[in-house]
N, C-alpha and C positions, 0 to 999 in steps of 0.2 A: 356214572351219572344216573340219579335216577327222575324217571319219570313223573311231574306233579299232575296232582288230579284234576279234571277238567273243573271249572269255577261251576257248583250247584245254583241251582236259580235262585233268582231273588240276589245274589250277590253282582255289582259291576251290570253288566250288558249281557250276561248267561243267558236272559231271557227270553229278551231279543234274537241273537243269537241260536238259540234253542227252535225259533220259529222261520228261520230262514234271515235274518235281519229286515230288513226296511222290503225288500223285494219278496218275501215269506208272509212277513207282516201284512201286506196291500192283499197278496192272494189271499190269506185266512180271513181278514175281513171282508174281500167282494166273495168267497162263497158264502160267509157266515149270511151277508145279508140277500145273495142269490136264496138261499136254502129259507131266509122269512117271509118270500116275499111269494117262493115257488111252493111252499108246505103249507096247506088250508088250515093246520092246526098253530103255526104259528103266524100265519097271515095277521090276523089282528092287530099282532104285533107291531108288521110290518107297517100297518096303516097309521101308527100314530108318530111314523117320521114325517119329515116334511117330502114334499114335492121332489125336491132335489138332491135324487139320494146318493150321487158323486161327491155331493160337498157333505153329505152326511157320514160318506165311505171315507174321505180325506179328514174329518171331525175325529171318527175315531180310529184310524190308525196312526194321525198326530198326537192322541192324548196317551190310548196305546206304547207309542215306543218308546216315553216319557216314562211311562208306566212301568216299563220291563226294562228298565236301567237303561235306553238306552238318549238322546236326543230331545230334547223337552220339546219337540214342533209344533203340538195344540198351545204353549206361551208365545210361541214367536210369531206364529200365522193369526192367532183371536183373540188372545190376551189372556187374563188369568180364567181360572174355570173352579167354578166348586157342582161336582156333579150333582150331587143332592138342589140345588139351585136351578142348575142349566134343565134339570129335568119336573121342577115343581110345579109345573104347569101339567102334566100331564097325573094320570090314577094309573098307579103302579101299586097292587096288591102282589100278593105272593104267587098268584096266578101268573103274572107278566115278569114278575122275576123271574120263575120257573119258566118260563116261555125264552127268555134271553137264555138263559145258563145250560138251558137242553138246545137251543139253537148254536149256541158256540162250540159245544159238545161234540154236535153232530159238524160242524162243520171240521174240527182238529179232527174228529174218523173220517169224514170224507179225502182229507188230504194226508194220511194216514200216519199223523205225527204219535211218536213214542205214546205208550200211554205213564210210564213215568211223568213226560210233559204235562200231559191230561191230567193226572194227579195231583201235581203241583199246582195245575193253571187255574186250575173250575174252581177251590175251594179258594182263593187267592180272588177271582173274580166278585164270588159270592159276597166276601165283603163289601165292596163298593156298591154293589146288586140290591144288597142288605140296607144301606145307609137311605139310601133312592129311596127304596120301600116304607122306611118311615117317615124319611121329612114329607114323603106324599102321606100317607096313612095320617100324620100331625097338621097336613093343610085340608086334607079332606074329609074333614070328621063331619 
């Protein structure tokens, strides 16, 4: 019998999976948003969520686990979502991209996931980070 290889990410629920499932998932997101709210360099950041940043922590590890093959929970809890949209109200330059993708960063080292994960995950992120950046950069000319 021999042994098949573990499924690479982006394939199925690997991703998910890869970050602890749904109970990995919540932790990576409440340090990712402890670490913008506690780092004065990405503080800024932090300031341009809302008030209530439980439902903003539940926002994105529901779109999140959708995200990483696993549960679509941001369609069942809020309805549909187009990022670039949900976030055109706000000015996101490459400044505040850069600010999210080194704060997500720091948080998979702080809970010390593979850096193969890290690998896969940031440049996979940067797309969506990417789209944000212009539909704002196209509404705020």
């Amino acid at each position: 019998m021999t042994l098949s290889n573990p499924p690479t990410y982006g394939e199925g629920d690997a991703t998910l999976q890869a970050v602890g499932g749904l109970k990995g998932l919540q932790k990576l997101v409440e340090t990712f948003y402890r670490i913008m709210q506690d780092t004065p360099e990405y503080r800024p950041l932090f300031d341009m969520h809302p008030n209530d940043i439980e439902l903003t922590i539940d926002k994105l590890v529901s779109f999140l686990s959708g995200w990483m093959g696993g549960e679509k929970l941001f369609s069942k809890k809020y309805g549909p979502i187009s990022l670039p949209q949900a976030h055109a109200h706000l000015i996101v330059t490459e400044k505040e991209k850069a600010m999210w993708l080194n704060c997500i960063a720091a948080a998979l080292d702080e809970l010390n996931y593979p850096e193969e994960l890290k690998a896969y995950l940031l440049p996979q992120l940067a797309f969506p980070a990417e789209r944000i950046r212009q539909v704002s950069a196209a509404r705020h000319q």
